[in-house]
Backbone as CSV, one residue per row, in Angstrom:
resi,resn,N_x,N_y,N_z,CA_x,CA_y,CA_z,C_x,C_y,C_z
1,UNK,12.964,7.243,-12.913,13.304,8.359,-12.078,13.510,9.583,-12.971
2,UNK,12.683,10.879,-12.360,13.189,11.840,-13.217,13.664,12.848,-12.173
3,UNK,14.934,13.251,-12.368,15.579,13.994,-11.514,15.160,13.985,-10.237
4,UNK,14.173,14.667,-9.435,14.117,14.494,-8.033,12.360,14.235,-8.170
5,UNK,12.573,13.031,-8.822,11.171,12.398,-8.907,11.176,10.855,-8.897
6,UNK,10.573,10.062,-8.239,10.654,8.588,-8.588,8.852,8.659,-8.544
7,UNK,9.297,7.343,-9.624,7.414,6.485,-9.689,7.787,5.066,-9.533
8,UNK,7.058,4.711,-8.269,7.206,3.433,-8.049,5.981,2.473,-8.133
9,UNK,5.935,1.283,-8.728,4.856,0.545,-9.315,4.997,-0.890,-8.700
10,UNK,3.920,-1.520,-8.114,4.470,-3.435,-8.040,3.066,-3.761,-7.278
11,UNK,2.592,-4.913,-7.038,1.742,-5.922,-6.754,2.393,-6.341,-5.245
12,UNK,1.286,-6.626,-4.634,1.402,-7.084,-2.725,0.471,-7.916,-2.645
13,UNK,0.804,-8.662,-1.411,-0.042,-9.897,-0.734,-0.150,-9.179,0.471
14,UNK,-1.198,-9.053,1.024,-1.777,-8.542,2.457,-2.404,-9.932,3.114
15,UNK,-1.825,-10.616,4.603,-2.087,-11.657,4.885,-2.584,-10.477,6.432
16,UNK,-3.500,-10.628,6.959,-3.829,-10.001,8.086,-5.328,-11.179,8.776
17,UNK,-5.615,-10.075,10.144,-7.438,-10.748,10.235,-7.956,-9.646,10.415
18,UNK,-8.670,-9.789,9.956,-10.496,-8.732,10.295,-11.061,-8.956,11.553
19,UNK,-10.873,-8.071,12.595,-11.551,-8.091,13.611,-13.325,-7.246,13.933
20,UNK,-13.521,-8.105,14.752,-15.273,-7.874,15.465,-14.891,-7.333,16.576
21,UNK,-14.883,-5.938,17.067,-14.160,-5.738,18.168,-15.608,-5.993,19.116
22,UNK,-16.864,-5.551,18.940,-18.031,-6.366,20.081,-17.939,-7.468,20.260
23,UNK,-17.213,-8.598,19.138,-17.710,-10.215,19.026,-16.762,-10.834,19.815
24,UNK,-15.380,-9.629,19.789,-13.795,-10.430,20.017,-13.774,-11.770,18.966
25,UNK,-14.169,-11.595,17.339,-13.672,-12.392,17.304,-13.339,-12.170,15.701
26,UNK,-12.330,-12.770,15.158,-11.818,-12.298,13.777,-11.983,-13.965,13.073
27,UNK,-11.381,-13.064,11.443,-11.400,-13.943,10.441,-10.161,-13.683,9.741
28,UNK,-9.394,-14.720,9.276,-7.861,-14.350,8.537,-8.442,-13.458,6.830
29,UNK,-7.578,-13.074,6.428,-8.205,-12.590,5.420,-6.436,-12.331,4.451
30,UNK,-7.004,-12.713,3.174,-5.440,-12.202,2.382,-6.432,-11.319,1.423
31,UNK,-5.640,-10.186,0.517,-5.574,-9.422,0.069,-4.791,-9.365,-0.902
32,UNK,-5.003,-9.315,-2.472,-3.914,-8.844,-3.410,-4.420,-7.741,-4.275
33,UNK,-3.333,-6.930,-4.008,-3.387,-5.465,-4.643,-2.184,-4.709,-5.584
34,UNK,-2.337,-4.012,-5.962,-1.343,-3.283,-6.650,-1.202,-1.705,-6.028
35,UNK,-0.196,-0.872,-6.147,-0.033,-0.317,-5.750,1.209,0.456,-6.856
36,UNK,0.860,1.626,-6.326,1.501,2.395,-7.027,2.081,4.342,-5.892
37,UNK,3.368,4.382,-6.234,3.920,5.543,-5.039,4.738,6.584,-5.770
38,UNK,4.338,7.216,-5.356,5.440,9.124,-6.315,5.898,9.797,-5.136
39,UNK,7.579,9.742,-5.430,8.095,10.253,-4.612,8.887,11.396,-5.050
40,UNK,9.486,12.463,-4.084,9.760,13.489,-4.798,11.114,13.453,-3.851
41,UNK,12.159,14.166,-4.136,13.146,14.565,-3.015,13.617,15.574,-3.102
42,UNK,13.787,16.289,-1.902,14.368,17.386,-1.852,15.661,17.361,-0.759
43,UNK,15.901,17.117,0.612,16.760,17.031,1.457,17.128,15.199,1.113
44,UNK,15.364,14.557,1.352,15.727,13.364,1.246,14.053,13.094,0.834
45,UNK,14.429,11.548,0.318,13.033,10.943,-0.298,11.959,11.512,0.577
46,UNK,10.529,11.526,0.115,9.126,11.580,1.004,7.995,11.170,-0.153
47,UNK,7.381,10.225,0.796,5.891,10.074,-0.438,5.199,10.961,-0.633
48,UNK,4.995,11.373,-1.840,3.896,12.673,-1.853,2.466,12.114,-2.469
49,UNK,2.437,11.553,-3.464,1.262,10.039,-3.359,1.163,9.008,-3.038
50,UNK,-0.042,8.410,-2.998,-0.108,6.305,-2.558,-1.124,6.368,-3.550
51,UNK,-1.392,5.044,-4.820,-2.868,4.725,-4.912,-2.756,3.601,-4.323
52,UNK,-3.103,3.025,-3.941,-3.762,1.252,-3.841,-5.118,1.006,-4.270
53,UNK,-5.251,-0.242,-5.117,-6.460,-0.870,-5.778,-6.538,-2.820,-5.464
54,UNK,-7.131,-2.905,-5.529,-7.652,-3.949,-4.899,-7.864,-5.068,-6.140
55,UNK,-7.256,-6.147,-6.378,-7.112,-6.667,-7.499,-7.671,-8.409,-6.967
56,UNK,-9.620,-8.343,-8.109,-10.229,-9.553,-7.772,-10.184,-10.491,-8.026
């Protein structure tokens, strides 16, 4: 944290499904990514970046 700055860094599991909305029909799908967020504050926290990357 630097004064009215945070950098936030960490790794996620995304468990969701992928939908066919013509087919009605989906597939489960997981996802692991990293992610990374910069926040700034002034009254109160707000994200002012997102990256997300996709980790194979």
């Amino acid at each position: 944290m630097f004064d009215n700055t945070a950098i936030v860094a960490f790794e996620l599991l995304q468990k969701g499904m992928a939908v066919d909305n013509k087919a009605f029909t989906g597939k489960l799908i997981t996802i692991e990514g990293r992610a990374t967020f910069v926040l700034i504050k002034n009254s109160s926290w707000k994200i002012a970046h997102i990256h997300l990357s996709k980790i194979n």
